[in-house]
N, C-alpha and C positions, 0 to 999 in steps of 0.2 A: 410017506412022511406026512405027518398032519399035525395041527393045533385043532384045540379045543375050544369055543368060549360059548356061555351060557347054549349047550345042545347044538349049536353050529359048528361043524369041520369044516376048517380050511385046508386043502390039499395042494401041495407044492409039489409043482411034478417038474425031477429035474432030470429026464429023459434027453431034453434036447440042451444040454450044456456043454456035451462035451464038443460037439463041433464047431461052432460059433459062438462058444463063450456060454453067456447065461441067457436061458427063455425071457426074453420079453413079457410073456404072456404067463409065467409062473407066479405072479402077485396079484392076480387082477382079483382074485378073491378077497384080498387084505386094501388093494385100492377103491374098491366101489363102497369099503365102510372109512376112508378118509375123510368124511365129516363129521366124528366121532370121536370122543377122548378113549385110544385102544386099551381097555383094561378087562379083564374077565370079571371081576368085582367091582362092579359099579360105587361101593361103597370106599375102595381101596385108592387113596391118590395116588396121582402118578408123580413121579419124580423125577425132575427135572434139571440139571446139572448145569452148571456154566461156568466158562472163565472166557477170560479176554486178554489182547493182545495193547498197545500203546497205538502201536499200527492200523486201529482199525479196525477189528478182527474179533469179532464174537461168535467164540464157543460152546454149541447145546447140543446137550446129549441127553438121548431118553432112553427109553427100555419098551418094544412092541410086542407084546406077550403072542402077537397070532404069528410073528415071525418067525420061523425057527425050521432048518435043514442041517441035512446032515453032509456035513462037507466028504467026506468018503461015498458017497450015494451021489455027489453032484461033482466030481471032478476035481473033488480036491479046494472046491472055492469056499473063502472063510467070508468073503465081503463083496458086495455088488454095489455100485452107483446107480441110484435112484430119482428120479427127476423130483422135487418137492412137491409139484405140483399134485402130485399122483398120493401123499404124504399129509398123515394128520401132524400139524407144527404146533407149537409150543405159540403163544402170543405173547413174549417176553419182550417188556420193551424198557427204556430207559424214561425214567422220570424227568428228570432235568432236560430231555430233550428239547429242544427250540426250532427244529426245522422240518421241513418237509422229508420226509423218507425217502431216501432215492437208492435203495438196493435193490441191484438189477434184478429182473424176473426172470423166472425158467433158471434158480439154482439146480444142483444139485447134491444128495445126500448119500453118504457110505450109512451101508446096511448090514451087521454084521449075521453070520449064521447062526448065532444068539438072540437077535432080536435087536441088538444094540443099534441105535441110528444117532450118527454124526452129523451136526450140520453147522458149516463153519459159515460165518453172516458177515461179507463185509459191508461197513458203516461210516459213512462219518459224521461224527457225532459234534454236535455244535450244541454246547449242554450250558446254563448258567450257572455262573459262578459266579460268589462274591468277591469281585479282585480289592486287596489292599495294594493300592500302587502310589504310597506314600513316598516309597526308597526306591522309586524306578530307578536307573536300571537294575539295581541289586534288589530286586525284591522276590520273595517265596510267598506261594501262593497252596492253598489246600483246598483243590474240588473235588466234590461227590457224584461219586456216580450211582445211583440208584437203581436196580433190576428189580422187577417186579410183572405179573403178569395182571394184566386187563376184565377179562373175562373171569378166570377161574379164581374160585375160594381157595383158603387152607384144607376144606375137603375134598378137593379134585385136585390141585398141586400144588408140592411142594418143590420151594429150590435150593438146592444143593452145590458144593462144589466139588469141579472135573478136576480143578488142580488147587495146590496149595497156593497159599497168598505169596511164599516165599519165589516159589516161579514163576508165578507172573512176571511178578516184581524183576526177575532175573533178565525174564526174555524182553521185558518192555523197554530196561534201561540197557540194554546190548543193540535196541534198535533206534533208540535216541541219543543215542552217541555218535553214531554214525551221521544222523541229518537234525534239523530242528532247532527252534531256537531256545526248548525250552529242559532243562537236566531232571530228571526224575532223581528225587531226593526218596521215596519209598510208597507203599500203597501198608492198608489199616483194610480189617474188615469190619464189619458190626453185622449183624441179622438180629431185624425185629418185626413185628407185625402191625401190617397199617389195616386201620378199623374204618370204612368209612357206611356209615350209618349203620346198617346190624350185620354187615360183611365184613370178614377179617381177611385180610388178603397178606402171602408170603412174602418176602423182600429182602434183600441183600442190598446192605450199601458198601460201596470202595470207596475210602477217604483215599486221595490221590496230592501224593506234597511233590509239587514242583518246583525249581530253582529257574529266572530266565540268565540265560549266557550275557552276561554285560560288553563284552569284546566291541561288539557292532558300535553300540551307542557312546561308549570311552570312547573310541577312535573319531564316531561323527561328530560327536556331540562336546563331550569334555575339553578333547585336547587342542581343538581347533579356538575355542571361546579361553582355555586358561591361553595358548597363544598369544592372543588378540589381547587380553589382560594384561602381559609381562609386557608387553610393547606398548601398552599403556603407560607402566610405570616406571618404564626405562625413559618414556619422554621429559621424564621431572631432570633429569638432567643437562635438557635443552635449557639455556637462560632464558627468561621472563622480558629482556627490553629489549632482545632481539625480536621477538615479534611473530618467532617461526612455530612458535607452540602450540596456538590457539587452532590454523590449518590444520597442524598436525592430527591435532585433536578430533576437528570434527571429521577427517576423514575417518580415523577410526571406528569414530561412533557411526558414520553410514554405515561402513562395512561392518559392524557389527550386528545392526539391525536386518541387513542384507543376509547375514546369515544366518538371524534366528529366523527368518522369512522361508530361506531354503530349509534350511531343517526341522519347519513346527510339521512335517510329516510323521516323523521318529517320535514324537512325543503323543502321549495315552488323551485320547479324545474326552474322555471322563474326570475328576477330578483335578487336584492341587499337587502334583508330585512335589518331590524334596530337588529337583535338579530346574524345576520351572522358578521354584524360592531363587537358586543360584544365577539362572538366568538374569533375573530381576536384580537380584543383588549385583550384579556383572555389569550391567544397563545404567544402575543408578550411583555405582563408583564413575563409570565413568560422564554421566552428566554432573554429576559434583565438581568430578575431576576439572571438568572444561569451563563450571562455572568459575567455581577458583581460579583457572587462570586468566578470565577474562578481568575479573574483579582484580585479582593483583597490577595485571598489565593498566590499567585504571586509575589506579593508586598511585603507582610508581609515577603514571604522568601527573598526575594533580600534584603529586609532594615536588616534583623536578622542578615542574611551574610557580605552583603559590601552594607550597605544605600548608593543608589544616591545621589546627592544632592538633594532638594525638590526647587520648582522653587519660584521664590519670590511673585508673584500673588497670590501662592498656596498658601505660607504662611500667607498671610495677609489676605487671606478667612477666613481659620482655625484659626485666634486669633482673626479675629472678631467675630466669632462666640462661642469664649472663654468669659465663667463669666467674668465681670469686665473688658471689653478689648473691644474697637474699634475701626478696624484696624491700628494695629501699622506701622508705616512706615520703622521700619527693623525688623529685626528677632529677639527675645527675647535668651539669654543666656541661655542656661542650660536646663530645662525644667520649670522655669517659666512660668504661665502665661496658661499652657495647660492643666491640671489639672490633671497628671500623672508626677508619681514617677519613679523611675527608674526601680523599682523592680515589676512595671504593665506591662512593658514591656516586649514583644517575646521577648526570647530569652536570657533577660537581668536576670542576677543572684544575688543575696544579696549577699555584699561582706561579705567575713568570716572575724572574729573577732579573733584575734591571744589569746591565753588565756597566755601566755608569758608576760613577764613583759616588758612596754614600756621601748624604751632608756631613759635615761636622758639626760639633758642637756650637761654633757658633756662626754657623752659618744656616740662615733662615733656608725652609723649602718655598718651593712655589706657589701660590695662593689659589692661581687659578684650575689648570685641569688637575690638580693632585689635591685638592678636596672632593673634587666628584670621584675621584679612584677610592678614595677613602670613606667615603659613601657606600660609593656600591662594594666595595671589601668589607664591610661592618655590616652590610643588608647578609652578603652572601654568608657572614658568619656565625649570625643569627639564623640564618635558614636551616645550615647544615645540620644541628640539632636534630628537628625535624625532619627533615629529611634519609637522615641516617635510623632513627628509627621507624619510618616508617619503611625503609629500605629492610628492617630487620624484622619486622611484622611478615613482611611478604615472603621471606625466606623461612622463617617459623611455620607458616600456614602449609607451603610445600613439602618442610621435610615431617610434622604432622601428618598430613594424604600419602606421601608414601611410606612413611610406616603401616599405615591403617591399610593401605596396599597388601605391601610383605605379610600384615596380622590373616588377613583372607585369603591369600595366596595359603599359607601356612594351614590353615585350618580346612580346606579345602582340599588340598592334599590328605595331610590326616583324615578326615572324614571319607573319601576317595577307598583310602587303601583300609579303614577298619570296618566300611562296610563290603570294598570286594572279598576280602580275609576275614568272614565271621567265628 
């Protein structure tokens, strides 16, 4: 049994296969020209096949024209394992790659009694990609993977494909299902030819559309901060001159900072995502939150003590926003109109009721401590005004922050679920 190439025979003598397998020593004539691209026409490329796996796992298959037995002559054997080393390879490498090469030495190759040689390459491949990680966690991503050989022209070789794109695609997302954090949405082929100065060289690109699993980061990330939010906004219905709010408040906000602390690991070391916006947004409701209630709490004592005046814009906000009332053009008397009594009011007291028998008609009252009562009853009556609106200011300004609460809450939500569900 022999091959032929330009006037040189190689002889494959498979005399000794049938006892211990296959001669070691029956290729040494096809090994000593493994620095050599094997073709009998120099001018003919060789051709060079590939697919890959998701896993790792690169597939090249050539064609060795000096190899060829006859499996009836040799025991019946169609294929033998080949150390590489002993093998002229293909220098097929990945463009985008970024790392140092770390496929172990001393592979080995199936050899078929055609000539056919298999050689499966695992890799890990740490390739550039341009990530858009806008919509972290929901975001899809499309990298390239580029093959290409080194060395050789378009007239020494070309690359072809071992399998179709539809099975890769098949077997790569049967193996990222199983582990990983990232879903194979499909693979794209292109072949074009890259020119670099008067060399044309062959190339194969796989656009690769990936989806990342948002599970992890929902659970870390999301649901723990909307938490911390809702018992934010549940505290609006703690009262304001109790005094327990303001505590309340700032512990929150430690513990929330405490947690974007533990969690800025989860988050993409490179740009602005859309969930970093929300963080921010989450941080500065609730310092709003807590300045509002120290301001209020503020207010309430200065109005209890000696109310300001309240400004007249102010008050025509606040009676339009009064049942039955659309902004009035002055100020309402008394506490008309605002829908508090006097005795709703900080600070303000139910006057006591003398259980004494009124004057009559004509009988004079007292001169001396029942003009000072009558003082300070006509100061306090004057005040209540004041007072009472400013008491309504502070109750507006809350239920304002938590709607604008509910409004984010709401939208945050919706935006949650129409980006996990695109």
């Amino acid at each position: 049994m022999s091959a032929t190439g330009r006037g040189v025979t190689f002889t494959i003598n498979c005399s000794g296969f049938g006892r211990h397998g296959a001669d070691p020593t029956a290729l040494n004539s096809v090994f000593e020209r493994r620095a050599f691209r094997p073709v009998t026409n120099i001018s003919v490329p060789t051709r060079v096949n590939i697919s890959f796996t998701m896993s790792a796992i690169l597939d090249v298959v050539w064609d060795n024209p000096f190899i060829s037995w006859n499996p009836e002559e040799c025991e019946g054997i169609t294929k033998m394992s080949v150390a590489t080393k002993n093998l002229w390879l293909p220098d097929i490498f990945i463009i985008e790659f970024m790392d140092v090469d770390k496929t172990p030495k001393d592979l080995m190759a199936y050899v078929s009694n055609e000539g056919r040689i298999r050689y499966k390459k695992p890799m890990k491949v740490a390739s550039i990609c341009n990530l858009d990680i806008f919509y972290f966690p929901f975001d899809e991503q499309n990298c390239t993977l580029t093959f290409s050989s080194f060395l050789y022209t378009v007239d020494n070789l070309l690359l072809g494909m071992e399998k179709e794109v539809w099975e890769i695609t098949d077997t790569s997302r049967d193996i990222l299902q199983a582990h990983g954090e990232w879903e194979l949405l499909g693979i794209s082929k292109a072949t074009a030819k890259m020119s670099v100065g008067a060399n044309l060289y062959d190339q194969i690109t796989f656009h690769v559309a990936i989806r990342r699993r948002p599970s992890l980061y929902v659970i870390n990330l999301l649901v723990p901060s909307g938490f911390l939010l809702v018992i934010d906004a549940l505290s609006f219905y703690l009262p304001v001159e109790s005094g327990s709010r303001v505590p309340f408040k700032i512990t929150l906000l430690l513990g929330y900072n405490v947690f974007l602390l533990m969690m800025n690991d989860l988050l993409p070391t490179s740009g602005t995502p859309l969930i970093s916006v929300y963080f921010a947004l989450c941080l500065s409701l609730m310092v709003v939150s807590l300045l509002e209630t120290v301001l209020m709490t503020h207010l309430l004592h200065v109005a209890t003590a000696q109310p300001p005046p309240l400004p007249r814009w102010l008050h025509s906000l606040l009676s339009c926003t009064s049942p039955g009332r659309c902004c009035p053009t002055a100020p309402q008397k008394g506490n008309e109109g605002l829908g508090l009594t006097p005795t709703h009011l900080p600070g303000a007291k139910e006057p006591e009721v003398s259980a004494g028998p009124m004057p009559g008609p004509g009988e004079a009252e007292p001169t001396g401590g029942s003009e000072g009562t009558r003082a300070q009853r006509e100061h306090q009556a004057q005040r209540q005004p004041s007072v009472a609106l400013w008491a309504q200011f502070s109750h507006a300004m809350d239920a304002l922050l938590f709607r604008l609460y509910l409004l984010f809450m709401a939208s945050s939500v919706l935006t949650v679920i129409g980006l996990w569900n695109p």
